[in-house]
C-alpha positions in Angstrom: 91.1 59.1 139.2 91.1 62.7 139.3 88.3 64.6 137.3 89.6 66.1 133.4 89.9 70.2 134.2 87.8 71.7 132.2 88.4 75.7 130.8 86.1 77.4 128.7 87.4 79.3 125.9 85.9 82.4 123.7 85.9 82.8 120.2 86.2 86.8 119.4 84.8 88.7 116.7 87.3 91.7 115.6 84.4 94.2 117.5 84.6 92.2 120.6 89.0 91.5 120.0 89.3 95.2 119.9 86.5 96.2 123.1 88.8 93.7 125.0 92.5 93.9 124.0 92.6 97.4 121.9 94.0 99.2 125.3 96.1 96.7 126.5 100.2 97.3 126.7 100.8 93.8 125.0 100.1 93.6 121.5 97.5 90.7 120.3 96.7 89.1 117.2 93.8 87.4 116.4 93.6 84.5 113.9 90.0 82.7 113.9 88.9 84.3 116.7 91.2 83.1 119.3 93.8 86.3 120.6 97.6 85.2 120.7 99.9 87.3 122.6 103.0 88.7 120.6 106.2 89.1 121.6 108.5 92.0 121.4 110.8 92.0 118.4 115.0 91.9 118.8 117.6 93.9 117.5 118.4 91.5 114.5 114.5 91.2 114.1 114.8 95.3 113.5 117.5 95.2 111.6 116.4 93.0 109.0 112.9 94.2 109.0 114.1 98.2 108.9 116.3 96.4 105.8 114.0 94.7 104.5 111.1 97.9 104.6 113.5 100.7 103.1 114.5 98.0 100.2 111.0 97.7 99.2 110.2 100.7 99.9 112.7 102.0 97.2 111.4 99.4 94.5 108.2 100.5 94.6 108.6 104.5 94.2 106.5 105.1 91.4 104.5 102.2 91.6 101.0 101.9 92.9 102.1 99.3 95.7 102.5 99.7 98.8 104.4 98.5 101.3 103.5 98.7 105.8 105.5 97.3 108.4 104.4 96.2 111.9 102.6 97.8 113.9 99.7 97.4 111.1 96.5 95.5 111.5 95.8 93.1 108.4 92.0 92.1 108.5 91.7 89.0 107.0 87.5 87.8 108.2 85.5 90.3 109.4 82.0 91.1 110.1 80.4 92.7 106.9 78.2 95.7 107.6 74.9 96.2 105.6 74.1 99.4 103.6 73.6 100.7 106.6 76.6 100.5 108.3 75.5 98.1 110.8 77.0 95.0 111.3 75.7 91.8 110.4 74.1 89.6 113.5 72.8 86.9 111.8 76.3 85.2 111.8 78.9 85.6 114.2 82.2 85.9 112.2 85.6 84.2 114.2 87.5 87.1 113.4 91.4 87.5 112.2 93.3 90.6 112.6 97.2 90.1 111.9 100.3 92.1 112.6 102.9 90.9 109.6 106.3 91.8 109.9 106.0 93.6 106.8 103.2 93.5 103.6 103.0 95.1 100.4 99.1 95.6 99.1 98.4 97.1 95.5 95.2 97.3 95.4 94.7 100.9 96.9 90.8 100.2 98.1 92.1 97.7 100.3 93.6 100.2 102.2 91.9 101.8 105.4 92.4 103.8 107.9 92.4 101.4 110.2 94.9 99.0 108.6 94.3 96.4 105.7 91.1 95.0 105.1 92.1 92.0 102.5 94.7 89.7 101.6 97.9 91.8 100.9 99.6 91.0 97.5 102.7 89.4 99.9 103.7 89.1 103.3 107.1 89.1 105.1 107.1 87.3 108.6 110.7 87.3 110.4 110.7 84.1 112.7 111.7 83.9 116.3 111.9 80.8 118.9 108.5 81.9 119.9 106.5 82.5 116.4 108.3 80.0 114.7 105.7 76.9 114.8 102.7 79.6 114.1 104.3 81.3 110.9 105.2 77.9 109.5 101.6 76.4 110.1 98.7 78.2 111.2 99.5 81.4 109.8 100.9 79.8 106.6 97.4 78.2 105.8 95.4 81.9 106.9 97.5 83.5 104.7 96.8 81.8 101.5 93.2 80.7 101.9 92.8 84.4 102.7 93.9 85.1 99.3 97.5 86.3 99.7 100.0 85.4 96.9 103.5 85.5 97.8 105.1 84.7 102.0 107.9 84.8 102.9 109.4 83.2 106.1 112.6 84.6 107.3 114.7 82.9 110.2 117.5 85.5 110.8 118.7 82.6 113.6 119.3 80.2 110.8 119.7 82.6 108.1 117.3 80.8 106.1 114.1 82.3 103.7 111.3 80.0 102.6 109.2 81.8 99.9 106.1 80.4 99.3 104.4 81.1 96.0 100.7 80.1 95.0 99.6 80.6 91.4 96.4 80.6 90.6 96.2 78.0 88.8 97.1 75.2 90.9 94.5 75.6 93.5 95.3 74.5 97.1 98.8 73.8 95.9 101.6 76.2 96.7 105.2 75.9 95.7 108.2 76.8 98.1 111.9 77.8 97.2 113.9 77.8 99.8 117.5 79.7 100.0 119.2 81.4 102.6 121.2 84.8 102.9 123.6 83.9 100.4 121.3 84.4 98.0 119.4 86.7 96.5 115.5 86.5 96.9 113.0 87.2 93.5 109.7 87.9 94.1 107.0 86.2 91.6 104.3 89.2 92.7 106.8 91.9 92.7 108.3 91.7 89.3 112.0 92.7 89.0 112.0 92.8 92.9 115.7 91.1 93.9 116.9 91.4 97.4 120.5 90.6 98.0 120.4 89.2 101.4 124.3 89.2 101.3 124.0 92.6 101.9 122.0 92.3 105.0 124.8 89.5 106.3 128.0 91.8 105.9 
């Protein structure tokens, strides 16, 4: 009986994420300190995002919220530095550092920058073959534990939006609608945000 192979693997900070795979052609997330490798996004992927961004964009003018689309770094753990602007070596923080499709933030201090450092009020991932399994599970749960309020998962393959909700109030529990681009969606964060996917399907 053959020997198990056995393969080490590292757990990144963001420093150490960013020394390592800041430069590289390829963009990487990281989620828990393990860096995942993200693919490049199609033409309905653009389309719906570009859609999807100006919509938003439009609904918010006025508003203090904002609203980034990928390329943008969302730091969701990170080391904390001390008064002094050093970071903390006591504990060694798994970092996360996400790329969502598109986010809307409103509270302005979060904003860096860098990027996002905090939840985002809600956050827009547009599924492919590839992300699919991630954005339904492990991203799903880093997402709200971090603190964000509103996701939405968008399957332009299947034409199909799951909008996750979590209100305060009922803990761990979240609540899902789920529709697809006949319909229109209705953010619970974003009030009097309706997007007419329709509109996107013509």
């Amino acid at each position: 009986m053959n020997a198990p192979i056995s393969q080490k693997i590292a757990f990144y900070t963001i420093e150490e994420f960013f020394e390592i795979y800041g430069e590289k052609d390829e963009r990487y997330e990281l989620i828990d300190g393990i860096p995942y490798m993200m693919a490049a996004p199609n033409t309905d992927h653009q389309a719906l995002s570009m859609f999807l961004s100006a919509t938003i964009w439009n609904f918010l003018k006025g508003k203090k919220c904002r609203v980034f689309a990928a390329p943008y770094d969302v730091f969701l753990s990170e080391s904390k530095k001390s008064e002094s602007g050093i970071f903390s070596k006591i504990k060694k923080i798994r970092g996360t550092v996400v790329q969502p499709d598109l986010i809307v933030v409103c509270d302005p201090d979060k904003i860096k920058p860098d990027g996002c450092h905090g939840a985002p009020d809600l956050v827009v991932e547009i599924m492919s073959e590839s992300t699919k399994t991630k954005d339904e599970s492990l991203k799903l749960y880093k997402y709200f534990s971090s603190g964000v309020k509103e996701y939405w998962l968008i399957d332009p393959k299947e034409q199909t939006v799951q909008l996750y909700h979590k209100p305060k109030a009922t803990g761990n529990k979240a609540t899902v609608d789920m529709l697809d681009f006949g319909d229109t969606i209705k953010s619970r964060v974003l009030e009097g945000l309706e997007i007419d996917l329709a509109q996107f399907a013509e």
